[in-house]
N, C-alpha and C positions, 0 to 999 in steps of 0.2 A: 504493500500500500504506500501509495506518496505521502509524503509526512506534509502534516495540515499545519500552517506556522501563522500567528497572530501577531501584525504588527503595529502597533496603536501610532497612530500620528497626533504629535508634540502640537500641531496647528490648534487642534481643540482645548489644548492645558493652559491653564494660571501661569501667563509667562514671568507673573511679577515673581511667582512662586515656581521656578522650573527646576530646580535642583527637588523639591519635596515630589512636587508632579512627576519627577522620573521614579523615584521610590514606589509611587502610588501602581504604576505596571514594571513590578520587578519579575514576576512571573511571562511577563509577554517573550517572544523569542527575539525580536528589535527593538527596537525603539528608529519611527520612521520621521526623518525628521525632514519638512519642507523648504527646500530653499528657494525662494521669487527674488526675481531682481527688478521686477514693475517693467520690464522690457517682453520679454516672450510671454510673460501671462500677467493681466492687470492687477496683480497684489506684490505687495514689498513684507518680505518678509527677515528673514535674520541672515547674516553671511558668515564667511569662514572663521572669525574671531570668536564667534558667538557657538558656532557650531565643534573648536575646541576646546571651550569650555563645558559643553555638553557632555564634549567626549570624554572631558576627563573624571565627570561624576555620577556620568551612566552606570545602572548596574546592570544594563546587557546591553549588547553591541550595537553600534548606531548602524541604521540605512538610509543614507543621505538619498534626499530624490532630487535632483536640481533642475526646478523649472526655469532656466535662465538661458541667455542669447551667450551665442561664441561658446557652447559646453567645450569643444576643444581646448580652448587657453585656460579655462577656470575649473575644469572639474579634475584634472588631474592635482592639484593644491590639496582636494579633500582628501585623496588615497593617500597622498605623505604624511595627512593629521593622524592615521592608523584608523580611520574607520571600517567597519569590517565590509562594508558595499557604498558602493557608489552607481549611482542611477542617475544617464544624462537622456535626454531626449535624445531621438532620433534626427527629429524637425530642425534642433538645433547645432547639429555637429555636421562639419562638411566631409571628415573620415572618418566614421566610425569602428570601423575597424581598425583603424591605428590608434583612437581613441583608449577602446576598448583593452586592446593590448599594451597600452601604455596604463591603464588603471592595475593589472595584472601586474604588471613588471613593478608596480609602486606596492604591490602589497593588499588592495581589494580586491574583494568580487567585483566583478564588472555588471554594471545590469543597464538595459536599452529601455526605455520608455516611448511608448505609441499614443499620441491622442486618438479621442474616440473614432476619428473620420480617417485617420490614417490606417491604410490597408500594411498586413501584417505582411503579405504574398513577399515584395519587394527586400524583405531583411529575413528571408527564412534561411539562406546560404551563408548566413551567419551567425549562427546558432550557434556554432561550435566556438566563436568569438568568447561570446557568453555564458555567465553564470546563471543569468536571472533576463526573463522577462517581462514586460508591466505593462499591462495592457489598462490604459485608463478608462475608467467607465463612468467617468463621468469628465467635463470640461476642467483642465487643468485650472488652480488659482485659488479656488473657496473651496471651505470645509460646509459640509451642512447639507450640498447637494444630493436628489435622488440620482440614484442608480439609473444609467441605461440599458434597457433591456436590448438593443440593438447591438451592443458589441459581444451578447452572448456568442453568435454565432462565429466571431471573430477568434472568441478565446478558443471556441471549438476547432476550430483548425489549427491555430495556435497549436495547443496539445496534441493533435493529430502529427501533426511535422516533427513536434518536439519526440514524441513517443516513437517517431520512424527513424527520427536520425538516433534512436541509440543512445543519447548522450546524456547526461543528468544539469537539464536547464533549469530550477524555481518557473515557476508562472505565477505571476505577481497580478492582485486585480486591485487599483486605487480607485474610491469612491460609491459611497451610498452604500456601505457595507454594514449590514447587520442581522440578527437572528434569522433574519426571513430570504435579505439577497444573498448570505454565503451560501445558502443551499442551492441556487439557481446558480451563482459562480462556482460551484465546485463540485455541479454536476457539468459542466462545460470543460470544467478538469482545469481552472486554475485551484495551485496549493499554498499561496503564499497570500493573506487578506490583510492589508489595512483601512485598521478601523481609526475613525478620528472618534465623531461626536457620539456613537456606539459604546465607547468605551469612557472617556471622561464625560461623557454627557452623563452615566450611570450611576447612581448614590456609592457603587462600590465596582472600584476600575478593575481587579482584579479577579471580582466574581462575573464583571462582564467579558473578560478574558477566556473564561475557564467557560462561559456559556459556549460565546463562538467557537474555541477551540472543540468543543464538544460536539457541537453541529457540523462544522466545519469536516472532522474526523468518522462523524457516521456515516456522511453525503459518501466523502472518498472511498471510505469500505463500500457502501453500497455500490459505488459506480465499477470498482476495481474486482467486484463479485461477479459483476453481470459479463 
């Protein structure tokens, strides 16, 4: 069975309070932390300074996503902070394959990111590139958003490629992730979910954790059975 992994994004947490708010999902398997630069997606959010101080008071490994323009020149910076993944867009890198191998050679996982309308077909030969892929499902920039049902069928091939070539890729699904869509995303056969407003939006972030994870891992069984 593909192992079902819960990654809470930091965009939903008390940033006055972010060192407590990481304690609060010490159980999760990441911690997914959103980087905007107001240029590729309309929100400003936190950058590399901010983002190793995270690192250094995480109590599980960070998965940087970086929604930001020029991913070539700025996202290899994160893989030397020692974060354990790094996720550029696709949209915004003009090689990603030498991207990719240059996050590797720094010490990350390498992971590709797909906006909703972005067809996956085009980056399937590069699979073997990567660790992880992340199929957005919802418009990159804000937390809060519903799920699109329309990139279902996208993850579905997604999976089918990833499962043919052999190779051990993550499928990552961001946005509108909770009790109800990890089962629709992870019968599509992504295994890697971030939750934002799911999980801190919950009176208790860790019993929100241990739900999804629990949902998350029955879908998979059941889908891995049939």
């Amino acid at each position: 069975m593909t192992q079902c992994c819960i990654n809470p994004s930091i965009l939903s947490a008390d940033f006055v309070n972010l060192e407590a708010e990481l304690q609060r999902i010490s159980t999760a398997d990441a911690v997914h932390v959103d980087v905007m630069d107001n240029h590729f997606v309309p929100n400003l959010t936190i950058g590399l300074p901010v983002v190793q101080r995270i690192q250094a008071v995480s109590p599980v490994p960070l998965d940087a996503h970086l929604m930001i323009a020029d991913a070539d020149r700025w996202a290899p910076g994160f893989a030397d902070a020692g974060l354990a993944s790094v996720t550029f867009h696709a949209e915004a890198s003009i090689a990603p394959v030498k991207l990719a191998r240059e996050l590797r050679s720094r010490g990350a996982k390498a992971g590709m990111a797909l906006r909703p309308a972005t067809p996956v077909e085009p980056y399937l030969d590069m699979l073997f590139e990567l660790d992880m892929l992340l199929i957005m499902t919802v418009e990159p920039g804000f937390g809060g958003q519903a799920f699109l049902d329309c990139t279902l069928p996208k993850i579905r091939r997604a999976r089918a490629a990833i499962d043919g070539s052999g190779i051990n890729v993550a499928l990552q699904v961001d946005g509108g992730i909770t009790e109800e869509t990890i089962v629709r995303a992870a019968e599509a056969g992504a295994n890697v979910f971030v939750a934002g407003s799911a999980v801190y939006g919950a009176e208790d972030p860790e019993a929100a954790i241990k739900r999804l994870r629990a949902e998350g891992s029955r879908t998979l069984r059941s889908a891995s059975a049939e």
